[in-house]
C-alpha positions, 0 to 999 in steps of 0.5 A, a space after each residue: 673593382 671586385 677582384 681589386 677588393 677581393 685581394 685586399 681582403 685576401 692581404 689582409 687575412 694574410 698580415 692578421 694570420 701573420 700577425 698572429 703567428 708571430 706573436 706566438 712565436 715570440 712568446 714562446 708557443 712554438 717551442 715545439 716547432 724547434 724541437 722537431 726542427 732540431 730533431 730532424 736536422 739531427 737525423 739528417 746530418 747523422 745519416 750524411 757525415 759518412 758520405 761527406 766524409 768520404 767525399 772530402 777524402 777523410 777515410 778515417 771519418 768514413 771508417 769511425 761512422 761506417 763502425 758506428 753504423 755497424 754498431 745500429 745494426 747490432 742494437 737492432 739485432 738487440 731489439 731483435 733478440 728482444 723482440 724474440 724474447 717477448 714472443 717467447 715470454 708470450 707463447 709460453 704465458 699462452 702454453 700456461 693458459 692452455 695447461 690451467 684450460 687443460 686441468 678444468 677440462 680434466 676436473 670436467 671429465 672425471 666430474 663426468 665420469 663420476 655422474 656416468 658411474 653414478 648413472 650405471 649404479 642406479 640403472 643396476 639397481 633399477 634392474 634388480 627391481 623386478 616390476 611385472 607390468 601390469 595393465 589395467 583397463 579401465 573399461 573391464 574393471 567393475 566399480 562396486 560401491 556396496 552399501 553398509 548397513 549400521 545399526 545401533 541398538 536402542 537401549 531403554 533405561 529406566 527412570 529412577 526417582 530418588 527423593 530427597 530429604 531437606 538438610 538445614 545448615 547452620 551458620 556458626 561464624 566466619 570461621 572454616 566450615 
């Protein structure tokens, strides 16, 4: 009873598939499927018209696909010769990159060269300047600190009284003193 009902799932899964693959069908969702059919029967029946026309005794057929393959072979010397022109254009693109890489490495260079040359003068002038190494010990050099002595002079003035008389003003107005 189980594989009975086990195959009546199994059909049933199968029409509903079915179902639905047909209605894709009709409605036009597997245009693609006719397209890639078509394309390859195409390839196909290029690729068996000589050796059907040679099995009929059509020489003449035979000849004109025998040219026709001949002529594939010269579109693929074509694609060839493109192909060598491409791997041409891109080695000499490469041997472009590597002259610019070439010209910053020589601007690095004389770059380089100029801080060296720059180096050497200063060394030069370095050496010109004769310094006489001198060592100090720092144990054999007596620290004398003396002790200044200012003294500042006392000067005594002399108190001078001065007396004054009393002055009386008087107030004539408002007018300029």
């Amino acid at each position: 009873m189980k594989t009975t009902q086990t195959q009546a799932w199994g059909w049933l899964a199968a029409g509903v598939l079915a179902l639905g693959l047909n209605g894709v069908y009709q409605d036009g969702g597997a245009a693609w499927l006719h397209r890639n059919l078509d394309r390859a029967i195409a390839q196909v029946a290029s690729r068996s018209e000589a050796v059907l026309a040679l099995a009929v005794g059509r020489a003449d057929l035979f000849m004109a696909k025998a040219n026709l393959a001949a002529t594939r072979h010269e579109n693929a010397s074509c694609r060839m010769a493109t192909a060598v022109a491409r791997m041409q254009t891109s080695m000499a693109r490469t041997q472009g990159r590597w002259a610019d890489f070439e010209v910053m490495s020589a601007r690095q260079e004389a770059a380089m060269a100029q801080l060296e040359a720059n180096r050497a003068r200063i060394e030069a002038e370095v050496a010109r300047v004769r310094v006489s190494p001198v060592a100090f010990d720092a144990a054999k050099i007596p620290v004398i600190c003396p002790r200044v002595r200012v003294e500042i002079p006392r000067i005594n003035v002399p108190v001078v009284n001065i007396s004054a008389s009393a002055v009386e003003v008087e107030e004539s107005g408002a007018g300029p003193i």
